[in-house]
N, C-alpha and C positions, 0 to 999 in steps of 0.2 A: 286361333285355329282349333283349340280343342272344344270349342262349342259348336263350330261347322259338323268337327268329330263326332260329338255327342251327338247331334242333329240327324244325320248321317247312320249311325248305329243306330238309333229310335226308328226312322225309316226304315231298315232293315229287317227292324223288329215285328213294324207293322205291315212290311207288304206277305199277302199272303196269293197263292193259286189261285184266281178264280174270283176276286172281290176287286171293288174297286177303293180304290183308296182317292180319297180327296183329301188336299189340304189347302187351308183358306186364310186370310189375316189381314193385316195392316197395308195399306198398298206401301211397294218397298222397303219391303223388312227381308227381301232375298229368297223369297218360297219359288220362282222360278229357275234361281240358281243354283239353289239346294236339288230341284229335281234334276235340274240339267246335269250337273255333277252327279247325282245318286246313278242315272242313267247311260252314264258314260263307259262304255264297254259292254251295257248290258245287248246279248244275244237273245234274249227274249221277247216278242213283239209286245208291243206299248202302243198306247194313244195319249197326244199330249193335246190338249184343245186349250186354244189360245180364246177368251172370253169373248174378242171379237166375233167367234163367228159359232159361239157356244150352245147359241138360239136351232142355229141350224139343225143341230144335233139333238134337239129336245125331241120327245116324240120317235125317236128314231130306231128301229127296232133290235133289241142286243146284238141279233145273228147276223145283221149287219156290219153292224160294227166289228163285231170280233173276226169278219172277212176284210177289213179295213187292210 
């Protein structure tokens, strides 16, 4: 558990106001449950896009989004 922690704290470290943060890797190395949990409790609005439908979203204009 104290590497989820670490993981977890580094996240913390990197989210900032107003940028977007991506994180990428290995399939099933736990980067979906690492955010699920970073995000849990958070009262701030988020967009999680699932890759399935990531296309969609290409091309798509910020101020949209960020009415999402």
């Amino acid at each position: 558990m104290y590497i989820r922690q670490k993981q977890l704290d580094n996240l913390k470290a990197l989210v900032k106001p107003g940028k977007v943060l991506v994180i990428y890797g290995a399939r099933r190395t736990g980067k979906t449950t690492l955010i699920k949990e970073f995000l849990r409790g958070e009262t701030h609005p988020y967009l999680l896009v699932n890759p399935k439908f990531q296309r969609q979203f290409k091309g798509y204009p910020l101020l949209k989004l960020k009415s999402i």
